[in-house]
Backbone of each chain as ProteinMPNN parsed JSONL, in Angstrom:
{"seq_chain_A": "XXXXXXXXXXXXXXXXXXXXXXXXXXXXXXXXXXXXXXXXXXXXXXXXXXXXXXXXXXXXXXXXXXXXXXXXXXXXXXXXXXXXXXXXXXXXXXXXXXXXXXXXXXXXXXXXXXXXXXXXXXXXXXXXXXX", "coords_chain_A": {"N_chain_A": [[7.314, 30.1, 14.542], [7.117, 26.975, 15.475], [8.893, 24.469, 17.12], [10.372, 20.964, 17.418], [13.497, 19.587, 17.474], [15.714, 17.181, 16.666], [18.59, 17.733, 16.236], [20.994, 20.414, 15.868], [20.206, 23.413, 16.433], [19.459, 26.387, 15.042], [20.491, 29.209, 15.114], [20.331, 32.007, 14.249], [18.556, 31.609, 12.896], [16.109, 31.373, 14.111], [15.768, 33.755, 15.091], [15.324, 35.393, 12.88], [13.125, 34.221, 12.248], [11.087, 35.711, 13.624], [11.394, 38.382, 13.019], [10.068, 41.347, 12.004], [8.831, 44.56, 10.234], [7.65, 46.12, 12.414], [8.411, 45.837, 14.575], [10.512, 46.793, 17.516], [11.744, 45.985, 18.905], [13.808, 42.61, 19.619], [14.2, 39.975, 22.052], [15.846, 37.67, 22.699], [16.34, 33.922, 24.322], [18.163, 31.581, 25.39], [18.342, 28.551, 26.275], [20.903, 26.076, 27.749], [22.961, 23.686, 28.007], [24.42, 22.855, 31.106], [27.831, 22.404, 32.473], [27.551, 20.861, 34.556], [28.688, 18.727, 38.115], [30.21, 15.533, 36.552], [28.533, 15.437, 34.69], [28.276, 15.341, 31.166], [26.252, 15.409, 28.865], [22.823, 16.25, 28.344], [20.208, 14.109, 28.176], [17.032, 14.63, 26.453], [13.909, 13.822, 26.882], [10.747, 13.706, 24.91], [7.121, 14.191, 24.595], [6.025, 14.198, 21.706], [3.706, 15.399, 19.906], [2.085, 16.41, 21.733], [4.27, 18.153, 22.725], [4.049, 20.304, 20.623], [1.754, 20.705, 20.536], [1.429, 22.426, 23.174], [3.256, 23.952, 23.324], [2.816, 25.908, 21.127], [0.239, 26.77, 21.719], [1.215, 28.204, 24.257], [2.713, 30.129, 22.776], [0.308, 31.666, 21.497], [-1.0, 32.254, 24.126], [0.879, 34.111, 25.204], [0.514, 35.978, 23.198], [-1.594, 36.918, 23.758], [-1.344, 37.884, 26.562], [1.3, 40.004, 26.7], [0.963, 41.388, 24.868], [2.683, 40.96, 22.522], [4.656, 40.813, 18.951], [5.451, 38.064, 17.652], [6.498, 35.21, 17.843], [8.947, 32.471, 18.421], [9.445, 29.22, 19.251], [12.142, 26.937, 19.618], [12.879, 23.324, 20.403], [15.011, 21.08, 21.649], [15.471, 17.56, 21.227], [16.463, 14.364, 22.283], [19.884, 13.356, 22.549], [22.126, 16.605, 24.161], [25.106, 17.999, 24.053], [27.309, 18.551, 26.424], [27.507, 22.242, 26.752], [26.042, 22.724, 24.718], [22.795, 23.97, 22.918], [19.838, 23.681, 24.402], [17.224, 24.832, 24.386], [15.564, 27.177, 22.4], [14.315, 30.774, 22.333], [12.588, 32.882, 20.696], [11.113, 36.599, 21.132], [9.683, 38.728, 19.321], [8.896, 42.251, 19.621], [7.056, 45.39, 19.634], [8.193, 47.079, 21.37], [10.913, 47.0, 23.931], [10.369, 46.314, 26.968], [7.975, 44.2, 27.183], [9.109, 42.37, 25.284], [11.17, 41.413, 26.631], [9.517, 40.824, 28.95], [7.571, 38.632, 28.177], [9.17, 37.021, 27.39], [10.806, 36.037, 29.115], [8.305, 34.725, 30.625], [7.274, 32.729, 28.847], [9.338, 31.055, 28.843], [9.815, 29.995, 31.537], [7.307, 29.008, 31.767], [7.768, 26.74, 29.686], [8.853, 25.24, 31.012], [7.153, 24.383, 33.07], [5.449, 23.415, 32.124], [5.331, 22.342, 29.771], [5.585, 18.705, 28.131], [8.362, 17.562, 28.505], [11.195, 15.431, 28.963], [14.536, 15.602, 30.721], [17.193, 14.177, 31.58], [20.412, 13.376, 33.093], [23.792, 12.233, 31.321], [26.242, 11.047, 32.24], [29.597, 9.738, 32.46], [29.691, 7.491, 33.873], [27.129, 7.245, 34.287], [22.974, 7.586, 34.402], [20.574, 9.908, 35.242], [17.673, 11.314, 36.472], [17.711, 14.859, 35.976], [17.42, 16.386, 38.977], [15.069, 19.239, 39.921]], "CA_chain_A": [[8.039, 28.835, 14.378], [7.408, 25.714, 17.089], [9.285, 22.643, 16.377], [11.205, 19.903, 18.122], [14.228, 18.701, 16.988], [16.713, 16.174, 17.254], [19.798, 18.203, 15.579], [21.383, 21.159, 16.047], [19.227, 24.777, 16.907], [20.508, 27.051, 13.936], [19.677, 30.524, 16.569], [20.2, 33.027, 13.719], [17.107, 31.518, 11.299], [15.159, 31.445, 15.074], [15.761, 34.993, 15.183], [14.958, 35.653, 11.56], [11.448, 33.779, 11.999], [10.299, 36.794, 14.119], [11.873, 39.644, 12.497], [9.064, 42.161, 11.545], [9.438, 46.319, 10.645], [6.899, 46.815, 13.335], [9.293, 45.493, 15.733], [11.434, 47.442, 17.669], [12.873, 44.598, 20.053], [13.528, 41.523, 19.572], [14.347, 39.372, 22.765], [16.334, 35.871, 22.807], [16.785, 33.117, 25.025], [19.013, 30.144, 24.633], [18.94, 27.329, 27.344], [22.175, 25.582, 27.408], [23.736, 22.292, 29.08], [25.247, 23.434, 31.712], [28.734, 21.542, 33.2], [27.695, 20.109, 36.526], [29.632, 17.755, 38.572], [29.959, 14.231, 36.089], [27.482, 15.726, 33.539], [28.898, 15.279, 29.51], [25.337, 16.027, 28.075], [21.374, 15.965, 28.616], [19.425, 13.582, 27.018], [15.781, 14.893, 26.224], [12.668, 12.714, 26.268], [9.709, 14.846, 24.317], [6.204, 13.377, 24.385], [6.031, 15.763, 20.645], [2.543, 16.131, 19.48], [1.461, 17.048, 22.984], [4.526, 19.294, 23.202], [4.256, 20.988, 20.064], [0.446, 21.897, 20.603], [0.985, 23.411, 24.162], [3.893, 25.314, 22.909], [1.294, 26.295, 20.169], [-0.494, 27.705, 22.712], [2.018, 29.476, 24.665], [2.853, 31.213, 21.815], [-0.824, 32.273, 21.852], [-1.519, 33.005, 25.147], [1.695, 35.422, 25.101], [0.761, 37.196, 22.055], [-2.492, 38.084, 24.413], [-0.975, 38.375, 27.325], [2.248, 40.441, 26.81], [0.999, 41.895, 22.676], [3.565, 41.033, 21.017], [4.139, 40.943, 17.589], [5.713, 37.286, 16.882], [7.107, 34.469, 19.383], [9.013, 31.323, 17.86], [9.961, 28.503, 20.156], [12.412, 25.496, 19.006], [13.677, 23.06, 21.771], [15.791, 20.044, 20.84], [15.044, 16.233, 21.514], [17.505, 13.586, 22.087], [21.134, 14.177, 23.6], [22.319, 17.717, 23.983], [26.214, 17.898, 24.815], [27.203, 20.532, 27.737], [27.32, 23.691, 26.309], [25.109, 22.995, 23.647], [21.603, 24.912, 23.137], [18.618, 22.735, 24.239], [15.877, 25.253, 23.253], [15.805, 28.446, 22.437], [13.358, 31.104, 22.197], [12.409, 34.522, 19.796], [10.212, 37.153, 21.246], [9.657, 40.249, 18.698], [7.484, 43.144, 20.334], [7.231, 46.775, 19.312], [9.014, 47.915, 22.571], [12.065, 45.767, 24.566], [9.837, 45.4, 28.237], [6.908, 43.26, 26.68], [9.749, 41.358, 24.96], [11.55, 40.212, 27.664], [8.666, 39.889, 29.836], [7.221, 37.663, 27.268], [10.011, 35.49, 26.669], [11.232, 34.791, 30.581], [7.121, 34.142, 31.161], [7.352, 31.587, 28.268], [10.411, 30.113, 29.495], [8.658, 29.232, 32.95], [5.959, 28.12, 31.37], [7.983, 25.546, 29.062], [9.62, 24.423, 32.453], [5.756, 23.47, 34.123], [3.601, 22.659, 31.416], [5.363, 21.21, 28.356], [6.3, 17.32, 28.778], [9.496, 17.646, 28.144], [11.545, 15.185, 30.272], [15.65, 15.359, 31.175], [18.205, 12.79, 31.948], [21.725, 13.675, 32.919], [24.422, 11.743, 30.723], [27.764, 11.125, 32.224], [30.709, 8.909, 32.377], [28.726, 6.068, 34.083], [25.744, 7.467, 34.863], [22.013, 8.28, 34.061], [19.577, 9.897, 36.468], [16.787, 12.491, 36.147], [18.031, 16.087, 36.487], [16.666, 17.004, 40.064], [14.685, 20.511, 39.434]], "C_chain_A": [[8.0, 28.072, 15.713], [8.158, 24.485, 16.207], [10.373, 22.343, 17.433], [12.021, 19.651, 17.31], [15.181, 18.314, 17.28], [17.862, 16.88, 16.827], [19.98, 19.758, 15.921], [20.488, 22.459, 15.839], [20.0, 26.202, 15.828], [19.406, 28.57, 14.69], [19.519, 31.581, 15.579], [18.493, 33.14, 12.613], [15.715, 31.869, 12.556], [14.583, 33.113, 14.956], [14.868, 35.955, 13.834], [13.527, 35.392, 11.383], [10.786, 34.74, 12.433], [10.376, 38.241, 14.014], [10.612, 40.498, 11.907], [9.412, 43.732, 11.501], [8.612, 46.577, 11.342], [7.396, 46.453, 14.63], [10.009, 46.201, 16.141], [12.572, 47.162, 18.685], [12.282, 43.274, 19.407], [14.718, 40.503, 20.884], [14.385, 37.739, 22.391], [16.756, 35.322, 23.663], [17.344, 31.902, 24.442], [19.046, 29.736, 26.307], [20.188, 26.508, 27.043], [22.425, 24.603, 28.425], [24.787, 22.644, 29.617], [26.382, 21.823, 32.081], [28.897, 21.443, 34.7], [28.333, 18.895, 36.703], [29.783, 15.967, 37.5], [29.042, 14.324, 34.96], [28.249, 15.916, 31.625], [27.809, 15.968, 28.686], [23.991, 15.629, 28.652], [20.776, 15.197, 27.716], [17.48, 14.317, 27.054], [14.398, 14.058, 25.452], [11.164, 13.631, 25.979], [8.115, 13.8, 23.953], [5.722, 14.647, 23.201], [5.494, 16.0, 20.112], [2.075, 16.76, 20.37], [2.29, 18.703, 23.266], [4.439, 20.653, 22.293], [2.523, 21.615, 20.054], [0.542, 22.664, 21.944], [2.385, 24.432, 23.994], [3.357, 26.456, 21.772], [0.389, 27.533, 20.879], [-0.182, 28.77, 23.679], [2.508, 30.026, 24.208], [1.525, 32.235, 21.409], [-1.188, 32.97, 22.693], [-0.388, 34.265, 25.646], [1.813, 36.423, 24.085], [-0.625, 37.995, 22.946], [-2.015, 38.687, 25.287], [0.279, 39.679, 27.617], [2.124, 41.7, 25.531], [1.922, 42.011, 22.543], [3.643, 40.708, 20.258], [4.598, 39.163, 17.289], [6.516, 36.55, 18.112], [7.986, 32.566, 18.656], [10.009, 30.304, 19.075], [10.768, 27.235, 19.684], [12.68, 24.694, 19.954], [14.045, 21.594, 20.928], [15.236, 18.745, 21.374], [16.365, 15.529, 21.542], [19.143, 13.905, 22.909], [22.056, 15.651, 23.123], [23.89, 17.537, 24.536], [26.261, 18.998, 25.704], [27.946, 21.528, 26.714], [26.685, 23.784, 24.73], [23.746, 23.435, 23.787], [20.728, 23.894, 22.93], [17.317, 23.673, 23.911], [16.646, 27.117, 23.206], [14.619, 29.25, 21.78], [13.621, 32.953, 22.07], [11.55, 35.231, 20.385], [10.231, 38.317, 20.104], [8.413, 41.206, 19.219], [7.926, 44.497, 19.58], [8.395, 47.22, 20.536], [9.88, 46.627, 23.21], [11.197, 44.828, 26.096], [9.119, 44.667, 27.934], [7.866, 41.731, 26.134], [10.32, 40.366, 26.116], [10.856, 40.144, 28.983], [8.458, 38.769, 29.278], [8.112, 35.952, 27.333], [10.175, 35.009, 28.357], [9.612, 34.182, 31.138], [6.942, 33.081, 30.313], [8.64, 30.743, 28.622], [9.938, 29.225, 30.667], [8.23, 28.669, 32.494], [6.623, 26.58, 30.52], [8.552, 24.684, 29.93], [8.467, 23.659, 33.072], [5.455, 22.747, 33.63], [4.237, 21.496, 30.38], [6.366, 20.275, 28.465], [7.28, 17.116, 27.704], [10.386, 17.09, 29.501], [13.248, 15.267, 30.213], [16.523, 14.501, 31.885], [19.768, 13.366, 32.141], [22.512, 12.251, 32.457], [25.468, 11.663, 31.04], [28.662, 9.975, 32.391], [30.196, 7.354, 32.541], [27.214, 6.159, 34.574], [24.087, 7.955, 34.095], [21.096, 8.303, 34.982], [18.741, 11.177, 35.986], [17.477, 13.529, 36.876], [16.862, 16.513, 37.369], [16.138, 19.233, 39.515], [15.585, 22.12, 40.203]], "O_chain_A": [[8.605, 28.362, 16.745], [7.997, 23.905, 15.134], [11.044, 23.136, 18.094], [11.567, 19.415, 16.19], [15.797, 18.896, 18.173], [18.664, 16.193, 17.46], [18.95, 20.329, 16.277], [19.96, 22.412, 14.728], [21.044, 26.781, 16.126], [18.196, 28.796, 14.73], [18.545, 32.29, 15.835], [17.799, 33.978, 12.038], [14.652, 32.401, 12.237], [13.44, 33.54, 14.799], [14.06, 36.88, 13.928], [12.789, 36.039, 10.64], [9.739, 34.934, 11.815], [9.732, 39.093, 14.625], [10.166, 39.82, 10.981], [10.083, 44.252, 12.392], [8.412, 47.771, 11.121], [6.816, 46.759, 15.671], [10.618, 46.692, 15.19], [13.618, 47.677, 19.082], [11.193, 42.916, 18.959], [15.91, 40.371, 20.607], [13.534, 36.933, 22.014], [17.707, 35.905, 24.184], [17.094, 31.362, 23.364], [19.559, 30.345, 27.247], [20.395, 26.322, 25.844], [22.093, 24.755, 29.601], [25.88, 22.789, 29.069], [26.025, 20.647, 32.015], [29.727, 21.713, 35.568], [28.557, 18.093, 35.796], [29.191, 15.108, 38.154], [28.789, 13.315, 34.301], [28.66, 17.021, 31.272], [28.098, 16.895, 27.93], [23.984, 14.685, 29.442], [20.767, 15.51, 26.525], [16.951, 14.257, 28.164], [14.031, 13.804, 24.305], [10.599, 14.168, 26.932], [8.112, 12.853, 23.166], [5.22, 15.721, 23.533], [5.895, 16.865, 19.333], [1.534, 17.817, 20.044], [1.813, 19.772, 23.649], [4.63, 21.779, 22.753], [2.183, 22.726, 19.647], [-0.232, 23.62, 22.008], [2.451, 25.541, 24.525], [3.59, 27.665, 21.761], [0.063, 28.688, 20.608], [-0.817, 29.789, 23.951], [3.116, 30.835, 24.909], [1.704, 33.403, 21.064], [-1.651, 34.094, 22.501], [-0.752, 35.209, 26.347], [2.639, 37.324, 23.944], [-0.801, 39.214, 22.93], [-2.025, 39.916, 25.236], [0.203, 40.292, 28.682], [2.912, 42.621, 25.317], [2.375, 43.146, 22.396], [2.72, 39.915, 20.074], [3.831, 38.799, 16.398], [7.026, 37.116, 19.078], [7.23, 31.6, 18.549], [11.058, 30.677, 19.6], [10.02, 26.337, 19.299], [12.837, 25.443, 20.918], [13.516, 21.161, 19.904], [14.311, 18.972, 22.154], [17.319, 15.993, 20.917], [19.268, 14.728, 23.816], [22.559, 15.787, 22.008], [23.949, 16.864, 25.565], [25.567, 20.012, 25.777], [28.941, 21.274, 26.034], [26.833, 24.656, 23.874], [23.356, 23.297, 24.947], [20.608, 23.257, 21.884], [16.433, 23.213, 23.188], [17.571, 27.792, 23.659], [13.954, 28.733, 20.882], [14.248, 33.808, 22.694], [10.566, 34.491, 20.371], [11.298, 38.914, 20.243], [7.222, 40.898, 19.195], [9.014, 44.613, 19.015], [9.469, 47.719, 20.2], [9.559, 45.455, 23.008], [11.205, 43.63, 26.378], [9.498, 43.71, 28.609], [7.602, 40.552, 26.371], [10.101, 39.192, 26.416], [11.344, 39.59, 29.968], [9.054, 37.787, 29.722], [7.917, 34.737, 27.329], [9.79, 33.926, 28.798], [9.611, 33.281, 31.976], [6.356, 32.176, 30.907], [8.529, 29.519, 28.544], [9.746, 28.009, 30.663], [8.56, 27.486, 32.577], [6.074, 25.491, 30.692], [8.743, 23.497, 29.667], [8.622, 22.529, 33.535], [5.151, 21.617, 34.013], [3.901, 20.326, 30.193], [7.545, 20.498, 28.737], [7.179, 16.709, 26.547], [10.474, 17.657, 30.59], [13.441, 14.738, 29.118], [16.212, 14.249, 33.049], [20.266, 13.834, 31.117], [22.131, 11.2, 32.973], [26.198, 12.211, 30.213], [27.948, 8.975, 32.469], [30.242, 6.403, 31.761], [26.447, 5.339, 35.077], [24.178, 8.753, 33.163], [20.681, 7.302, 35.566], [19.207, 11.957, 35.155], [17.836, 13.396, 38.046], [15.752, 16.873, 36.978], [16.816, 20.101, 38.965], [15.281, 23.245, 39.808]]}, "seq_chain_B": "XXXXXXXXXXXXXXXXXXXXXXXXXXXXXXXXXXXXXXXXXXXXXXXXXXXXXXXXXXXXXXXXXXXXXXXXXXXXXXXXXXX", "coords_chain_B": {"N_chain_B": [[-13.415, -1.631, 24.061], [-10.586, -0.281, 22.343], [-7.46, 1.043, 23.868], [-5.066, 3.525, 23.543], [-2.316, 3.521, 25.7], [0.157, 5.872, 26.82], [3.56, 6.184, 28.176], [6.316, 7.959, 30.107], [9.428, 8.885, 30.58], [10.363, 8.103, 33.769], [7.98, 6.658, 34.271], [8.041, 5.149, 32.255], [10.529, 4.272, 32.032], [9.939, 2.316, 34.44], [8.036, 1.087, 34.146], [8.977, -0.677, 31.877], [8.301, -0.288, 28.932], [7.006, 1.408, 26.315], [4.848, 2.008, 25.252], [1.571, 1.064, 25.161], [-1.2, -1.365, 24.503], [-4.662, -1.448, 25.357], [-7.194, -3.099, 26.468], [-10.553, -2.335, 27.059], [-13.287, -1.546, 28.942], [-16.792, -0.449, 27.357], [-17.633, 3.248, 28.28], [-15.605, 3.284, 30.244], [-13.191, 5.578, 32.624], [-10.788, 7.529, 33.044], [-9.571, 7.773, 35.08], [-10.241, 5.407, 36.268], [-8.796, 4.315, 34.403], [-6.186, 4.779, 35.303], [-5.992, 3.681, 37.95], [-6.295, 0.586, 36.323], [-3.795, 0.52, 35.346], [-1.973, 1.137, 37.722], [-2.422, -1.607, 39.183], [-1.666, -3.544, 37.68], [1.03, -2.802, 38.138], [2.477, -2.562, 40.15], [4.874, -1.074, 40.721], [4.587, 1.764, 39.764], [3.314, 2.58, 42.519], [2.369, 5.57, 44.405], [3.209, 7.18, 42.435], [1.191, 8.052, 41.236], [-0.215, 10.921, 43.006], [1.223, 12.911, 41.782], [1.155, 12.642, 39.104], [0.318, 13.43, 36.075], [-2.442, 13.561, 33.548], [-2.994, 13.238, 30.452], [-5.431, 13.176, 27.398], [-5.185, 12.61, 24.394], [-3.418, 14.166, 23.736], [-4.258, 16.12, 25.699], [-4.53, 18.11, 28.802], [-6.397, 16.613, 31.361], [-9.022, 16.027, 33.551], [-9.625, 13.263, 36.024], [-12.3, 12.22, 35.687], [-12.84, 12.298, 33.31], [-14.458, 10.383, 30.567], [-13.495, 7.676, 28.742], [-12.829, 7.325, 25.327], [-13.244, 5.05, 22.063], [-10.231, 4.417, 20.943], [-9.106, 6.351, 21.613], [-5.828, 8.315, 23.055], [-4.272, 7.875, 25.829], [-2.06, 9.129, 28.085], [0.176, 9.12, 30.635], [2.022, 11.03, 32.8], [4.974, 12.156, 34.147], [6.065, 14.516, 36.545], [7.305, 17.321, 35.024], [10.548, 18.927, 34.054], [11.123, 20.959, 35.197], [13.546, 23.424, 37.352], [16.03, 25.717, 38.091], [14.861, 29.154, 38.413]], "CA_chain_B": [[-12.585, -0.515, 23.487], [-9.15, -0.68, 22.335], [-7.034, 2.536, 24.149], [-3.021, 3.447, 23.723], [-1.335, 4.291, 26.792], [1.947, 6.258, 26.65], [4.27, 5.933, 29.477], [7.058, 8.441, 29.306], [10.7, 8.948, 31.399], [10.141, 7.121, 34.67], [6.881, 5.368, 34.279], [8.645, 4.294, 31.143], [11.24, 2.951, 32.933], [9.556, 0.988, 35.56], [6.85, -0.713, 33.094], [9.616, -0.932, 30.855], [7.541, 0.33, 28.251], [6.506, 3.05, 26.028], [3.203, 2.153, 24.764], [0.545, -0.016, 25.153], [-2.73, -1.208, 24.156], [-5.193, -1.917, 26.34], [-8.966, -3.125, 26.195], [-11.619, -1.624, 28.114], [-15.214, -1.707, 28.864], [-17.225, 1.177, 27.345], [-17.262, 3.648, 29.711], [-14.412, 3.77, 31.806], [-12.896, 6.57, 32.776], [-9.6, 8.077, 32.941], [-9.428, 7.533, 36.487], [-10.227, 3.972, 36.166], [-7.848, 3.346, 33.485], [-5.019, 4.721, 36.098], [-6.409, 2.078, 39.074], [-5.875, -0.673, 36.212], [-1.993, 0.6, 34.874], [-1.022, 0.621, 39.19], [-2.804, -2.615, 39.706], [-0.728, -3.927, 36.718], [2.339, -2.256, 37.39], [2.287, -1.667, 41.056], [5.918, -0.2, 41.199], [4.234, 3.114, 39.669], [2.14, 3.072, 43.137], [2.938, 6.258, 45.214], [3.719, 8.225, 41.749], [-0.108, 8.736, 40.827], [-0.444, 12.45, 43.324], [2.305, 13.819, 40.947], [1.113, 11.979, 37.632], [-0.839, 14.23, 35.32], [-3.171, 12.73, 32.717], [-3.94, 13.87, 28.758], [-6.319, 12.194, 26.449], [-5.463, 12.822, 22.729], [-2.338, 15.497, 23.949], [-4.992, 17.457, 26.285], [-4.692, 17.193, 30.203], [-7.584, 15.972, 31.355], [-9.455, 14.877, 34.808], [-9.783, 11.702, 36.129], [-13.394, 11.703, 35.769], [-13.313, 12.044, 31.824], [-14.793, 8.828, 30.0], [-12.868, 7.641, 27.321], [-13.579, 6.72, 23.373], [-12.384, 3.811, 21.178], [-8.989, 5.125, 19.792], [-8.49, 7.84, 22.748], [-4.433, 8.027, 23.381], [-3.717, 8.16, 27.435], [-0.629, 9.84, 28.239], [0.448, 9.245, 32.11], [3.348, 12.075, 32.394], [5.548, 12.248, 35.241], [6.173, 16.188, 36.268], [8.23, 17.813, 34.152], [11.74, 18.745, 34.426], [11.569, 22.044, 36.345], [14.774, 23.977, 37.058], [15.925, 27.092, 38.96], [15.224, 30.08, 37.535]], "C_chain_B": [[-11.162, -0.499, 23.502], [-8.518, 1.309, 22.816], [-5.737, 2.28, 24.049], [-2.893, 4.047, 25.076], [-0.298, 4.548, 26.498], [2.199, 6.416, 28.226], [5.979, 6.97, 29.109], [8.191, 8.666, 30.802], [10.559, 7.748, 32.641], [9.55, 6.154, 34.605], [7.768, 4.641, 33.237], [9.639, 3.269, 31.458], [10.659, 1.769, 33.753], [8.767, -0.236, 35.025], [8.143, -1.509, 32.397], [9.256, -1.062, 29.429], [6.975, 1.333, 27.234], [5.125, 3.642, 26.057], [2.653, 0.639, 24.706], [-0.59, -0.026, 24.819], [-3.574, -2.58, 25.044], [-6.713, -2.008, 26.046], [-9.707, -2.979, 27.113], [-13.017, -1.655, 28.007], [-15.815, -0.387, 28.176], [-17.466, 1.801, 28.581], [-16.487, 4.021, 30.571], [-14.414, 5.039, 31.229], [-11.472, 6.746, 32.862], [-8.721, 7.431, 34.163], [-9.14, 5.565, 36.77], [-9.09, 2.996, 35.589], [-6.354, 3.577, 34.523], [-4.625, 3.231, 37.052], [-5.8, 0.884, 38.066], [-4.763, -0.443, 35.883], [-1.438, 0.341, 36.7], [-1.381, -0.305, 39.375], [-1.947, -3.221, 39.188], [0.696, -3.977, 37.115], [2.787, -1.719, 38.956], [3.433, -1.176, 42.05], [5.474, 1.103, 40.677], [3.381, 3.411, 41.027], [3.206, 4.479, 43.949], [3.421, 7.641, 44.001], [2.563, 8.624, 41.241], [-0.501, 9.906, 41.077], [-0.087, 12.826, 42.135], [1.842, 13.28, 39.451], [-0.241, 13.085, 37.428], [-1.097, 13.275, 34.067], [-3.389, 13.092, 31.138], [-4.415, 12.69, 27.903], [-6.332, 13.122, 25.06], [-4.467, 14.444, 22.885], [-3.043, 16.538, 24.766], [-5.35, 17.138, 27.882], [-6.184, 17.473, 30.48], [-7.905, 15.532, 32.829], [-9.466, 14.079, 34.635], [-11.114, 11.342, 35.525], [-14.032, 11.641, 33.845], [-13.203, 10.693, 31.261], [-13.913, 8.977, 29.03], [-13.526, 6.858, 26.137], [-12.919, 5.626, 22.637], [-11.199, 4.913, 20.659], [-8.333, 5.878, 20.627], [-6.829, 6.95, 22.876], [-4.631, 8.447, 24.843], [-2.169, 8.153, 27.66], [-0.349, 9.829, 30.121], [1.849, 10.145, 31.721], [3.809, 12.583, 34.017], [5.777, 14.064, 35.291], [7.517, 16.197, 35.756], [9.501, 18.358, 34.852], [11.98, 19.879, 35.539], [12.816, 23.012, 35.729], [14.412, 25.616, 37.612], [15.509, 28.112, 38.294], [16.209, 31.312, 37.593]], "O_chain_B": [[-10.535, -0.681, 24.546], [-8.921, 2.374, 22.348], [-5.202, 1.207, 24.326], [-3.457, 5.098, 25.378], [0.411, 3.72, 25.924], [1.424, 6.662, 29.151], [6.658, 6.755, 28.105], [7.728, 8.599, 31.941], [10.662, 6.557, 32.344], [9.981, 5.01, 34.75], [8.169, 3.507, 33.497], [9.686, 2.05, 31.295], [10.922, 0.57, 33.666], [8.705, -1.458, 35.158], [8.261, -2.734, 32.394], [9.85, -1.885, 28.732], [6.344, 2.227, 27.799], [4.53, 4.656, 26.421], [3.115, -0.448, 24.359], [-1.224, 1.027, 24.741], [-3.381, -3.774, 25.273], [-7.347, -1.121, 25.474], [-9.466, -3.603, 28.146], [-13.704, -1.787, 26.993], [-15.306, 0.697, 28.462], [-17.522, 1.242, 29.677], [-16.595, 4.866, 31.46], [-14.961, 5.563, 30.258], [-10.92, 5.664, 32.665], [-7.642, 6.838, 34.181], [-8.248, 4.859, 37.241], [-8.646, 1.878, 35.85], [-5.504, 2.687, 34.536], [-3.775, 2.34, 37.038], [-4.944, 0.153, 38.565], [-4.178, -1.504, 36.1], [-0.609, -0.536, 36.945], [-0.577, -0.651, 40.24], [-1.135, -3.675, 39.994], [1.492, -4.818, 36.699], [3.361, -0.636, 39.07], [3.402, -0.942, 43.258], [6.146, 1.938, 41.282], [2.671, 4.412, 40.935], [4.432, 4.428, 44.05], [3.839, 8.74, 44.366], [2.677, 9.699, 40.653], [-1.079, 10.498, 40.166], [-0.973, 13.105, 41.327], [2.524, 13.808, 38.573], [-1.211, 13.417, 38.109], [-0.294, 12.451, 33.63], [-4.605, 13.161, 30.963], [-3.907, 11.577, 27.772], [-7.126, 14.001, 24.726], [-4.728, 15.511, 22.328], [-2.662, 17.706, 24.697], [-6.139, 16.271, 28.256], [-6.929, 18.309, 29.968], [-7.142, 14.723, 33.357], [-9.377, 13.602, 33.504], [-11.194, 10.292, 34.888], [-15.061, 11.201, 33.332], [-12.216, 9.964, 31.366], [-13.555, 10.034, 28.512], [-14.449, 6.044, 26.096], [-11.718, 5.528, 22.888], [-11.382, 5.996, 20.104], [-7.132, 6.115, 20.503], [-6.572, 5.746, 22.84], [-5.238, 9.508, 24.991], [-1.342, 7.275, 27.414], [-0.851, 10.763, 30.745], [2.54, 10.027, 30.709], [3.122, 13.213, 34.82], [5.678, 14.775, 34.292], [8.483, 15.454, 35.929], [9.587, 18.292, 36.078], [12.758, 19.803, 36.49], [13.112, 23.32, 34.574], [13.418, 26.342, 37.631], [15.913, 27.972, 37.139], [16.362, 32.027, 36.602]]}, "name": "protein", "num_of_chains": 2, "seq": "XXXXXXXXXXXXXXXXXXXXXXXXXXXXXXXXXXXXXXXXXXXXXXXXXXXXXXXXXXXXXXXXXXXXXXXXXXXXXXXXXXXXXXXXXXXXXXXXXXXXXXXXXXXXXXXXXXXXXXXXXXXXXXXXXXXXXXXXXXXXXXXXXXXXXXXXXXXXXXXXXXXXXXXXXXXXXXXXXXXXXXXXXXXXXXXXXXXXXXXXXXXXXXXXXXXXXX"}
């Protein structure tokens, strides 16, 4: 499962997309809007054919790199409030270390590669979240 | 040759912009088509190092020609973040 979307990240169906009986871990990440100084929520600007083929692909290149069995990535678009889940991400592997190698090396990776841009949202303000 | 440019967070801001269409000689190049968006636009100058390029969602050198229809994507770096 890759997909963008503008509405709410339903984490249990994420989980469910990579469920397999040849699994014997399954590793999850959830990014979340954190509450920094003046911050209410993130807005997320997604350039989303581009991002949904190179998440495409880093779901590929971590089923070579890491073998594991199943990898589903969702990440949200649009404004995220603080402490809401802007992406979140399934690894399923036979064993737990592959998993959560897998998933924190696709995490990175959705941080470099996939144009996915951030805006902090607060009271009177909007500015790009410094990295 | 008719080409789209996308312009996305910053650049977007500064053109004030998302997308454009732009006509070109056969031929150009990628590279070229940058030179004419800062000539245009030349509060993006100084953000070209850091600007990465894709043609049709696929990054791309400067030195790749482009096709009638090709989409150009200028893309400011991405968001980052500690880990």
């Amino acid at each position: 499962m890759i997909e963008i979307q503008r509405n709410r990240i339903d984490v249990e169906a994420v989980v469910d997309s990579v469920r397999r009986n040849d699994a014997g871990a399954i590793v999850v990440f959830l990014g979340t809007v954190r509450a920094d100084p003046d911050v209410r929520a993130l807005d997320y600007e997604v350039y989303k054919p581009m991002a949904v083929r190179t998440l495409t692909e880093l779901g590929e290149r971590a089923r070579e790199k890491f073998g594991i069995l199943e990898l589903s990535i969702v990440h949200r678009a649009g404004r995220v409030p603080v402490g809401g889940d802007s992406v979140v991400i399934a690894c399923a592997a036979a064993h737990r270390s592959e998993a959560f190698a897998a998933c924190s090396w696709v995490m990175d990776e959705v941080k470099r590669i996939v144009p996915i841009w951030k805006t902090e949202a607060g009271p009177a303000k909007r500015r790009a979240r410094r990295p | 040759m008719q080409i789209q440019v996308r312009l996305f967070a910053t650049y977007r801001e500064i053109v004030g912009e998302g997308q454009l269409a732009w006509t070109f000689r056969d031929g150009t190049t990628v590279g070229q088509l940058v030179e004419a968006v800062l000539a245009k636009y030349p509060r993006l100058l100084g953000h070209e190092k850091s600007m990465v390029l894709a043609v049709n969602h696929e990054v791309v050198r400067l030195d790749v020609v482009l096709r009638e229809g090709d989409e150009v994507a200028l893309l400011p770096p991405v968001s980052g973040g500690r880990r």
